[in-house]
C-alpha atoms as a printed R data frame, in Angstrom:
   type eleno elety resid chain resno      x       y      z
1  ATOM     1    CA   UNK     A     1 22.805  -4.745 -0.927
2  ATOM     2    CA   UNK     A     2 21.327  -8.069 -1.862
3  ATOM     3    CA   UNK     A     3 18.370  -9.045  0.316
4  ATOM     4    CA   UNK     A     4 16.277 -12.600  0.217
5  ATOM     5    CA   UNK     A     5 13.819 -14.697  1.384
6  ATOM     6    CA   UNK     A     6 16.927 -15.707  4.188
7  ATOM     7    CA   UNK     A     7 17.438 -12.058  4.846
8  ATOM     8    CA   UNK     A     8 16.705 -11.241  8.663
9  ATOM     9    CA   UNK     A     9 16.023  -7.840  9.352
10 ATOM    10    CA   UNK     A    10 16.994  -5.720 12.596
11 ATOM    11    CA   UNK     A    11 14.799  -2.194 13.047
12 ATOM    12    CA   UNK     A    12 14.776   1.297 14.712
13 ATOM    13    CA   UNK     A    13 11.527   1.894 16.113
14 ATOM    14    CA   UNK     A    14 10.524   5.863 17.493
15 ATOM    15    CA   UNK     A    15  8.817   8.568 16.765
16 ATOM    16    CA   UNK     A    16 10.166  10.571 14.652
17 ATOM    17    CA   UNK     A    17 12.977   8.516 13.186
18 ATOM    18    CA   UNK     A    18 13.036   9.741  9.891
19 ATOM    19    CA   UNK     A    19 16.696  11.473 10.612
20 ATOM    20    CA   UNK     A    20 18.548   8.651 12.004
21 ATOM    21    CA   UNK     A    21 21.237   7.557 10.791
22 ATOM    22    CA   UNK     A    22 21.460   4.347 12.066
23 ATOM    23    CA   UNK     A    23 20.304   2.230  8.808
24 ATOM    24    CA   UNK     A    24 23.412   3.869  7.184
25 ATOM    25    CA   UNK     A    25 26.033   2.809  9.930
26 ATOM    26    CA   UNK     A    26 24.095  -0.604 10.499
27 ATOM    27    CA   UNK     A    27 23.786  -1.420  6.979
28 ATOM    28    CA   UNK     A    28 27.332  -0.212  6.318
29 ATOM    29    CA   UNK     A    29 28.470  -2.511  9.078
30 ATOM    30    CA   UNK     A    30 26.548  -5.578  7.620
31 ATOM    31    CA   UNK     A    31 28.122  -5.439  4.642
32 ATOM    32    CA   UNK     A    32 31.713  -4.867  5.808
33 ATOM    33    CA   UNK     A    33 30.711  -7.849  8.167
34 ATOM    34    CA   UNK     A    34 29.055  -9.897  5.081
35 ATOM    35    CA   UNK     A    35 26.362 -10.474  7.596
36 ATOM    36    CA   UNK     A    36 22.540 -11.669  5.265
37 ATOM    37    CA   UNK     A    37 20.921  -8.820  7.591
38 ATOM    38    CA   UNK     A    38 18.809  -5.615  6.666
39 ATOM    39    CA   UNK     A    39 18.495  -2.327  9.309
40 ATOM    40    CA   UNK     A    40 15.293   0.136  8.605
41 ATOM    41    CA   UNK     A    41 13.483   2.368 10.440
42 ATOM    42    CA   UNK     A    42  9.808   2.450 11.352
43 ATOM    43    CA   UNK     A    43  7.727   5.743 12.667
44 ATOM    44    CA   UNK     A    44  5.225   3.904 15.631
45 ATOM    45    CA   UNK     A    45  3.279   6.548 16.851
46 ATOM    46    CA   UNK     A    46  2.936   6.399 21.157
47 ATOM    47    CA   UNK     A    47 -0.715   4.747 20.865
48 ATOM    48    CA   UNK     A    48  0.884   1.507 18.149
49 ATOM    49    CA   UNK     A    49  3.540   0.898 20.416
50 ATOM    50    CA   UNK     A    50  1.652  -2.229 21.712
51 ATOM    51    CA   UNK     A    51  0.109  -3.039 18.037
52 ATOM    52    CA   UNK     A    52  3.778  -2.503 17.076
53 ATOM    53    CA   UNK     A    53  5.662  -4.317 19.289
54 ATOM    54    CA   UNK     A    54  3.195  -7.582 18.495
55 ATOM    55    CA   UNK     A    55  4.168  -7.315 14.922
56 ATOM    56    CA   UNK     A    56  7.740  -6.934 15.377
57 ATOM    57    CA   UNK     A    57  7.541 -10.487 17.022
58 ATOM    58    CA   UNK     A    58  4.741 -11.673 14.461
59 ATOM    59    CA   UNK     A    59  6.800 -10.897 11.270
60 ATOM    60    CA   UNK     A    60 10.217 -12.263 13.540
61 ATOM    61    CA   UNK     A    61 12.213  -9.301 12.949
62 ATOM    62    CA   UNK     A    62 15.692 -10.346 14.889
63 ATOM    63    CA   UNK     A    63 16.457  -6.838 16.448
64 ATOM    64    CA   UNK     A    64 14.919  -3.928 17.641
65 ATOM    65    CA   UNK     A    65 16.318  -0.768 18.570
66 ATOM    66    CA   UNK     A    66 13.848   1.807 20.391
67 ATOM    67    CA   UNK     A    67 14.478   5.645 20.308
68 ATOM    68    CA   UNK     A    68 12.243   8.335 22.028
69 ATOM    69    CA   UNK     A    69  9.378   8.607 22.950
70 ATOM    70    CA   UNK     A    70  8.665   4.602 23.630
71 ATOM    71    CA   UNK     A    71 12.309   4.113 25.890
72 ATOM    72    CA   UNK     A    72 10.315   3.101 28.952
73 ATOM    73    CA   UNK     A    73  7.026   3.106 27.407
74 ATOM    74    CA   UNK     A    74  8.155   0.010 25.418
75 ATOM    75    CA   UNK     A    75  9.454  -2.504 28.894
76 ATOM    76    CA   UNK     A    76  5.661  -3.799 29.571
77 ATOM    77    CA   UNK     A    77  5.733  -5.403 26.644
78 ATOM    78    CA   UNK     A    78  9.416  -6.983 26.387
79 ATOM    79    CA   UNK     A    79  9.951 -10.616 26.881
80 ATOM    80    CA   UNK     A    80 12.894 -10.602 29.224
């Protein structure tokens, strides 16, 4: 995996996400796709959802995947 200043990066946010496998099947799925795009994981604890959510949109990450506990906790602070 090559990443740059151009690569965009797409995130599973949750707590815990640790486990998931989802940066191996995104990732995997990039590169079969030869797509310039990066999947992690980050561990938000319930009270940095908000804090959380405002960086995700600060630092213009292009995709965001949320996973327990913050499922419904999370729709105050979507856009749309």
């Amino acid at each position: 995996m090559k990443i740059s200043g151009r690569t965009k990066v797409c995130a599973l946010i949750g707590d815990p996400v640790e486990h998931s496998l989802s940066p191996i099947i995104q990732n995997a799925a990039f590169r079969s796709l030869d797509l310039d795009y990066v999947y992690v994981v980050f561990n938000v604890k319930s009270g940095d959802l908000r804090e959380a959510v405002y960086g995700v949109k600060a630092l213009g990450i292009c995709g965001l995947n949320v996973t327990m506990p913050h499922k419904t906790a999370i729709i105050p602070y979507l856009d749309e």
